[in-house]
C-alpha positions in Angstrom: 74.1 190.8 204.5 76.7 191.1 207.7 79.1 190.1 205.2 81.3 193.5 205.7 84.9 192.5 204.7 83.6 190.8 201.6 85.0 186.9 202.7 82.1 185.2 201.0 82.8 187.1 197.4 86.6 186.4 197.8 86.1 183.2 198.6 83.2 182.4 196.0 86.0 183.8 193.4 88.7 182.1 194.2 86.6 178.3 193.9 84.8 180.2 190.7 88.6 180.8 189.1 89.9 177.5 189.9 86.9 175.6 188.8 87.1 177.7 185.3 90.5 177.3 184.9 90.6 173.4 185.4 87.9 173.0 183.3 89.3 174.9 180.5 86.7 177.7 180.7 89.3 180.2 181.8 93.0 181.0 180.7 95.0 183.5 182.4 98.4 185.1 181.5 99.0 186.0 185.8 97.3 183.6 188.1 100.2 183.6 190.2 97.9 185.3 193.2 94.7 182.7 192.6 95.3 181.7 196.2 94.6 185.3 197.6 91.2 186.5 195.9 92.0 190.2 197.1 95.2 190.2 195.2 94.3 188.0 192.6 91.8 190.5 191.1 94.8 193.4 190.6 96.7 190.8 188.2 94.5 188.4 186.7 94.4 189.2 183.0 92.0 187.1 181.2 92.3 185.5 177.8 89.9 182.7 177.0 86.1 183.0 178.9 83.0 181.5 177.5 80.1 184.3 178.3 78.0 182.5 181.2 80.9 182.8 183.3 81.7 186.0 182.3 79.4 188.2 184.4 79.5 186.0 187.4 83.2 186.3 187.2 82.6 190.5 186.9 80.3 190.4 189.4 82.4 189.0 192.2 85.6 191.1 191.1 82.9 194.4 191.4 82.3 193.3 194.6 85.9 192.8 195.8 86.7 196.4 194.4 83.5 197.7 196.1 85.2 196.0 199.2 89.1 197.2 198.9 87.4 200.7 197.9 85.3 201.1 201.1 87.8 198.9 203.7 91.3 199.8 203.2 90.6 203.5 201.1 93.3 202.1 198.4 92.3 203.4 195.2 93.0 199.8 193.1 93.4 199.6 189.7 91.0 198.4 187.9 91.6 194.7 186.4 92.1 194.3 182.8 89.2 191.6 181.6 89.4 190.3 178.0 86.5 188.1 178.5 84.3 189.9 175.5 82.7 187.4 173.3 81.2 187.7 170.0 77.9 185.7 169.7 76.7 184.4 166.4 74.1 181.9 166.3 73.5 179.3 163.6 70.6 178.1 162.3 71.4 174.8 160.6 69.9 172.1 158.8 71.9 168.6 159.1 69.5 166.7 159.0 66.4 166.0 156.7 65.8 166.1 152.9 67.9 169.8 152.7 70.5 167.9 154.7 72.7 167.6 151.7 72.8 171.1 151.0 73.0 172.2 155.0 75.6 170.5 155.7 77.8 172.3 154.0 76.7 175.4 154.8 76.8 175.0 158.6 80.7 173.4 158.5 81.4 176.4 156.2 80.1 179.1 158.9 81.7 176.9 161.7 85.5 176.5 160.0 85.4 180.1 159.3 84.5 181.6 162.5 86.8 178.5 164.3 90.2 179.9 161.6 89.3 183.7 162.7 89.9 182.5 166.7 92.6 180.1 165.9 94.4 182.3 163.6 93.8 186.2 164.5 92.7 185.3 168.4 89.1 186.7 167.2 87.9 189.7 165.8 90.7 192.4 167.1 91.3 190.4 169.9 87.5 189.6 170.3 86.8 185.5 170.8 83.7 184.9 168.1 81.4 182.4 169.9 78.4 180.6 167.7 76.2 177.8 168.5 73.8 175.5 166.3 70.4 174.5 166.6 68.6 172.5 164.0 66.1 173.7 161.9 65.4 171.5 159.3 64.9 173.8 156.8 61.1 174.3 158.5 60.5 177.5 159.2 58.5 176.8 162.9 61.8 175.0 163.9 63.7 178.4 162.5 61.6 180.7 164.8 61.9 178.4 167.6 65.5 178.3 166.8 65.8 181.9 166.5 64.2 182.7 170.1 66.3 180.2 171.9 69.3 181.5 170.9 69.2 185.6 170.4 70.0 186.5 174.5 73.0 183.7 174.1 76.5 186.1 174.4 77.6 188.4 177.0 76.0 191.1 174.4 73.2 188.7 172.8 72.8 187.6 169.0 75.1 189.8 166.9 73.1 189.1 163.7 71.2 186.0 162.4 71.8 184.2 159.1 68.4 182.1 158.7 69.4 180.6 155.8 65.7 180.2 154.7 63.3 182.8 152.7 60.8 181.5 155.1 62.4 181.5 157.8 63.5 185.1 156.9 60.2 186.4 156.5 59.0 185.4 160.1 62.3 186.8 161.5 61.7 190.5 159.5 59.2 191.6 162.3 61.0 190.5 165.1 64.4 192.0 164.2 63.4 195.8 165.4 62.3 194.7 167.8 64.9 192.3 169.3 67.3 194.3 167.7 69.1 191.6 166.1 70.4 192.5 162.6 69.5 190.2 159.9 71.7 189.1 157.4 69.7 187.1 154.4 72.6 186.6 151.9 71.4 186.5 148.5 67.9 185.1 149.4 65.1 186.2 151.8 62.7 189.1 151.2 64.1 191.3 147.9 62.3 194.2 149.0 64.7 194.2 151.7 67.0 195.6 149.6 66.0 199.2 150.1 67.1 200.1 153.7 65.1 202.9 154.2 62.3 200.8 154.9 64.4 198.1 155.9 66.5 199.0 158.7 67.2 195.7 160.3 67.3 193.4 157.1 70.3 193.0 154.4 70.2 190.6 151.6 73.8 191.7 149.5 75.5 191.0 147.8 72.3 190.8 145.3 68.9 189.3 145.6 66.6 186.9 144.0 65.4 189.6 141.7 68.9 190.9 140.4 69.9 187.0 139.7 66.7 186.3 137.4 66.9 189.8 135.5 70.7 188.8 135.3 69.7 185.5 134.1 67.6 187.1 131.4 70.7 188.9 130.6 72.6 186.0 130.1 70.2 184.0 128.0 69.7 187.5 125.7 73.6 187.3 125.4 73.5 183.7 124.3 71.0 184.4 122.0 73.1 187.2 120.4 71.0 190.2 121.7 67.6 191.6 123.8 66.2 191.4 120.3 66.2 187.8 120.0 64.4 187.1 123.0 61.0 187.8 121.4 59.1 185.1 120.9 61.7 182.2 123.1 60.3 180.0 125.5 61.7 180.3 129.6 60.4 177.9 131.7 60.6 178.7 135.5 61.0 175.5 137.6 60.6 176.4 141.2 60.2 175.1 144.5 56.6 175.5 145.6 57.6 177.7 148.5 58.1 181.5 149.4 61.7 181.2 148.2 60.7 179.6 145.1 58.7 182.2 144.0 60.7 184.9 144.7 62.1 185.6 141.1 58.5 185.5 139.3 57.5 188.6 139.4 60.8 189.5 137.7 59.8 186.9 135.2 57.1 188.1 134.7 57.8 191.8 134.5 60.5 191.1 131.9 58.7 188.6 129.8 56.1 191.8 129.1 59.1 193.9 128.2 61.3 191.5 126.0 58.2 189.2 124.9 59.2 186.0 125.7 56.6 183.5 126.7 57.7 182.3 130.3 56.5 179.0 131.7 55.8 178.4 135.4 56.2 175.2 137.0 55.9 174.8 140.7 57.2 171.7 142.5 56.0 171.1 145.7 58.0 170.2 149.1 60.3 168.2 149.0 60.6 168.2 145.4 61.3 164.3 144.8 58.3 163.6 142.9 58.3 165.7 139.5 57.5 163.2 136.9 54.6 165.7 136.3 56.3 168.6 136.0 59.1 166.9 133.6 56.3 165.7 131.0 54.9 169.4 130.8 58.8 170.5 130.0 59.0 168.0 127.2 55.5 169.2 125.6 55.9 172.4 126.1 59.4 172.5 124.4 61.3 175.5 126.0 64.4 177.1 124.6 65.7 177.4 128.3 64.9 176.5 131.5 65.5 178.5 134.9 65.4 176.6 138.1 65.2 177.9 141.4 65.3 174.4 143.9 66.7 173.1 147.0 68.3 170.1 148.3 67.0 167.0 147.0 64.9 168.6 144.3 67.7 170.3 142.3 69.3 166.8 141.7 66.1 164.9 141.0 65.9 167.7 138.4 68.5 167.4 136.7 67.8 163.6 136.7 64.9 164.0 135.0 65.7 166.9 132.2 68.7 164.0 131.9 65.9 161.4 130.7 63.6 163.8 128.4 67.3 164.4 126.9 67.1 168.0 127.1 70.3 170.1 126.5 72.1 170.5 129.6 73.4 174.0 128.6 70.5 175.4 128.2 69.2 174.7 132.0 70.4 176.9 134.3 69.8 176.7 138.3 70.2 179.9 140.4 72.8 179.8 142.9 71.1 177.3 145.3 70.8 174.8 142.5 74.6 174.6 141.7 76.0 172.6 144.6 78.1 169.2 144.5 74.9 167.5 146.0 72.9 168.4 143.3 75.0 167.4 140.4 76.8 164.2 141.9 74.2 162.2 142.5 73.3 162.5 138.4 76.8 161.4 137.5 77.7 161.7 133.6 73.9 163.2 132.9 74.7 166.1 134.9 77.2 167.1 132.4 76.9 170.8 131.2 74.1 171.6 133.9 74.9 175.5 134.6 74.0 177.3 137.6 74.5 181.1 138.6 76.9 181.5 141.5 78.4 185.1 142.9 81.7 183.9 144.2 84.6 181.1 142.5 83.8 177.0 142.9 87.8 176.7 143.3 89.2 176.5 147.1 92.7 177.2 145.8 92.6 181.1 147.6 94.7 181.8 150.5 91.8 181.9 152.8 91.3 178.0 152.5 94.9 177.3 152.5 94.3 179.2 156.2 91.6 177.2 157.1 93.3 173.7 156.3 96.2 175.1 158.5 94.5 176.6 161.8 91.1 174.4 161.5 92.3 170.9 160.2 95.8 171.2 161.2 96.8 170.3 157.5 95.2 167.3 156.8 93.5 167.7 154.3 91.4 164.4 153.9 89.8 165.4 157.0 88.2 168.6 155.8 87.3 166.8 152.6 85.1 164.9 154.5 83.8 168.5 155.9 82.6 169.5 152.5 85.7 171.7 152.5 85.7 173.3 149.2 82.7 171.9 147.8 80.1 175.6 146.4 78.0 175.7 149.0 80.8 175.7 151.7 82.7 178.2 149.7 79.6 180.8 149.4 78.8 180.6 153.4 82.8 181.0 153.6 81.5 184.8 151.6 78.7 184.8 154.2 81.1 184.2 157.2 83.3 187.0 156.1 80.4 189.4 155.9 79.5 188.7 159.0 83.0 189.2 160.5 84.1 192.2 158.7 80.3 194.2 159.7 81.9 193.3 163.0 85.3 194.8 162.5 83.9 197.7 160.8 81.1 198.1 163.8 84.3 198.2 166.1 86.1 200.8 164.7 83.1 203.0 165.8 82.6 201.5 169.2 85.5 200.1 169.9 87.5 196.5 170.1 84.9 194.8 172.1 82.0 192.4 172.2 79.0 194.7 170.2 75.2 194.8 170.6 73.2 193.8 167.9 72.0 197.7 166.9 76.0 198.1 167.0 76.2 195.3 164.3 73.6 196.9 162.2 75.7 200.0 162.0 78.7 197.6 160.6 76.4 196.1 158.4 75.2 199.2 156.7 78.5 200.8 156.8 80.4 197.5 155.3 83.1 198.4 152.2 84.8 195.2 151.3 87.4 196.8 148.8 89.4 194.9 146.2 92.2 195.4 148.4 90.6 194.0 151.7 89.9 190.6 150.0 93.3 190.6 149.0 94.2 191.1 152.4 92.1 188.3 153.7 93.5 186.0 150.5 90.0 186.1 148.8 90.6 188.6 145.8 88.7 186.7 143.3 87.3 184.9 145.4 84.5 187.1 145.1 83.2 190.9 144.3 84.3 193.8 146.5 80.9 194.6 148.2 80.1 198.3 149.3 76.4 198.9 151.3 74.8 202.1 152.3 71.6 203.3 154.2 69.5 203.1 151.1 70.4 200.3 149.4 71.2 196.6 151.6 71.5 194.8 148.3 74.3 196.8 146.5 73.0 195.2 142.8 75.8 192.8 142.6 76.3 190.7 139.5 76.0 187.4 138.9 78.8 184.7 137.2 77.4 181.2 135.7 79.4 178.1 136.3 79.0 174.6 134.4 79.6 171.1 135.5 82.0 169.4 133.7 81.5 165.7 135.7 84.1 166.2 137.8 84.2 169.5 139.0 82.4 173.3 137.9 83.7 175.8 136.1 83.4 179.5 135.0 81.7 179.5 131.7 81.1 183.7 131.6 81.7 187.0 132.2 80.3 188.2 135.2 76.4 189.5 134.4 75.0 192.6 135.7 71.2 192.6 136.6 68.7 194.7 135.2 68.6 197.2 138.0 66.5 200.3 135.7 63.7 197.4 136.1 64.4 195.6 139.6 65.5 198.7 141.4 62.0 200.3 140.9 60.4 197.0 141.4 61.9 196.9 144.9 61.3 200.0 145.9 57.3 199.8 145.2 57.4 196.3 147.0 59.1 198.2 149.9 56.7 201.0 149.8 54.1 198.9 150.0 55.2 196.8 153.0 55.5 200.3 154.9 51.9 201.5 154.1 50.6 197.8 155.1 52.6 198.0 158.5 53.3 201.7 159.9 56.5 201.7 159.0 58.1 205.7 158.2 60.9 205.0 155.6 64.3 206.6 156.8 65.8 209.3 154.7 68.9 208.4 153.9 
């Protein structure tokens, strides 16, 4: 408190800059005054700072101005700090029965955030930080996960990517709240889709709904028309979980409107026992088979339509049940297994050439053994880039700095991936140029279906709009009807 020429804060500065800087926590371009905190603060231009040392290092360099301000009269300039960091936490799943379809996810987040520092120096100059915490793939652990790490950044959590529909649904309530955007790529809660009710949640670039009415599409194409439909038999294989069920009501809805008889089959958690289910298939004949599994299920699946010898072409998964874990393990009887994807299986673009170069330093072999290339590390390679352009665009409203989560939002909602942007970021055709707006967090993207050839997958089709004249009403109902069961007043948009 008698502390009037402001010796403890210089001091406590310069130990706190010479302790960050040997530790690797803090690069500077002009440390030539570190020996003299009262100078030091003038010239010290930061590059690299990890965010819990941020604000004590602000603090103390406050301080010091508050001191020079009200000693000496000098009007200082104030220092130039480039200490912002953008916070993006993980929730992974390494480990566990899911663990062969986590893991590459979470190394496809990590090597794209790690190529946007290494190669760009962050987003517009802004470091993107991230940190994991296990889930395995159980929705308590999510939540927990979730609370640990939303304060983490100098700014908090800039979004969340659960990376469960479970998970998902606990995090829906919470994200007004917290105000932590939530960014449920292609699975989650559908009704999420309309953004008038749900401000905080976006699930493009399409939903579970979109996929199985574009599904139905593809199998009426197959079939050589909507009018051959009547009368086929769809079975609906599906893990016995919220996400699981997510594209029955679809089912459901279209079965009425094209007559096909649909078949439900539910396998429960973790999906490695379905003798059961597999016997019903082969009694009950169906023409085609839609699957919607995860991790270990999807290949002991395939596995098992491989032993009741039913034609591989004519089972498709959705795009969680296409992965190189769930095909693999089958060897030769996974041939011709099709799942729906929304982005390429090759990892021939420019953007992975980038991330072999400023990840893995060119070796290759070594981000093999990362899952580099492999679908599921391709499609969180989309999600990555989501995440990091709703960040750019945020920041050309607010500026080039570390944003708040309500910021993000903003981004999210006003995203416009253009053909020409995914050129620029060497992804065009990689994937579909994605445009969201106020009302609708979906967009209705279409869907592509890729087929397993024992070696590697390929694209079998055109790309397959979804039904939107039925899903679009569908969501919007479901929406209404989560607003009326929880006070919420939809947005006009």
């Amino acid at each position: 408190m008698a502390d009037f020429e402001r010796e403890t804060a210089s001091l406590a500065l310069s130990i706190l800059v010479k302790r960050l800087i040997l530790i690797g926590e803090l690069e500077v371009i002009d440390a030539e005054h570190c020996h003299d905190s009262l100078l030091m603060y003038k010239t010290l231009i930061i590059t690299k700072m990890t965010g819990r040392y941020f604000k004590m290092l602000r603090n103390l360099i406050l301080i010091l101005l508050g001191g020079v301000l009200g000693v000496t009269g000098v009007v200082a300039t104030t220092p130039v700090v480039e200490a912002d960091e953008q916070f993006i936490p993980m929730l992974v799943y390494r480990t566990g029965p899911y663990a062969p379809s986590g893991i590459p996810v979470a190394n496809g987040f990590r090597d794209y955030y790690t190529m946007i520092n290494n190669r760009d120096g962050g987003i517009n100059g802004v470091k993107i930080t991230f940190e994991e915490c296990e889930t395995e793939y159980n929705t308590k652990l999510g939540v927990e996960c979730y609370e640990k790490l939303k304060n983490k950044g100098s700014t908090g959590a800039s979004l969340v990517n659960p990376f469960s529909t479970g998970i998902t649904y606990q995090l829906i309530p919470k994200a007004s709240v917290d105000e932590v955007p939530i960014l449920s790529m292609g699975y989650g809660r559908t009704a999420a889709a309309d953004g008038r009710v749900f401000k905080w949640v976006f699930n493009f670039p399409t939903t579970y709904w979109s996929q199985a009415s574009a599904f139905i599409r593809y199998v009426a194409q197959q079939e050589g028309g909507e009018a051959n439909l009547k009368g086929k038999k769809i079975a609906h294989v599906y893990h016995n979980s919220a996400y699981g069920k997510e594209a029955n009501p679809t089912l459901q809805a279209l079965a009425k409107k094209y007559g096909y008889e649909l078949v439900l089959l539910a396998v429960d958690h973790p999906g490695q026992e379905q003798k059961a289910t597999w016997l019903q298939i082969r009694r009950a004949k169906p023409d085609w088979i839609f699957m919607s599994g995860w991790g270990v299920m999807n290949q002991v699946a395939i596995k098992e339509a491989a032993s009741i010898r039913y034609p591989m072409d004519h089972f498709v998964g959705n795009w969680w049940s296409g992965s190189d874990a769930d095909v693999v393990p089958a060897a030769a009887s996974a041939n011709g297994y099709k799942s729906a994807t929304f982005h390429s299986p090759k990892s021939d673009f420019p953007v992975h050439s980038d991330i072999i170069k400023h990840v893995y330093d060119g070796d290759m072999s070594k981000a093999k053994k990362n899952s580099f290339g492999e679908v599921l590390y391709n499609r969180t390679i989309v999600n990555a880039m989501f995440a990091v352009e709703a960040i750019r665009t945020a920041q050309g409203k607010y500026g080039n700095r570390a944003l708040t989560g309500a910021e993000v939002r903003w981004g999210l909602e006003n995203l416009n991936i253009t053909k020409n942007r995914l050129k620029e970021m060497g992804m065009e055709g990689f994937t579909k140029p994605v445009k969201v707006s106020c009302s609708d967090h979906e967009t209705g993207g279409p869907i592509i279906i890729q087929q397993w050839n024992g070696s590697k997958w390929n694209i079998v089709s055109d790309w397959v709009a979804p039904i939107r004249e039925v899903v679009r009403p569908m969501v919007e109902k479901a929406a209404a009807a989560y607003a009326t069961e929880n006070g919420i007043k939809p947005r006009s948009c």
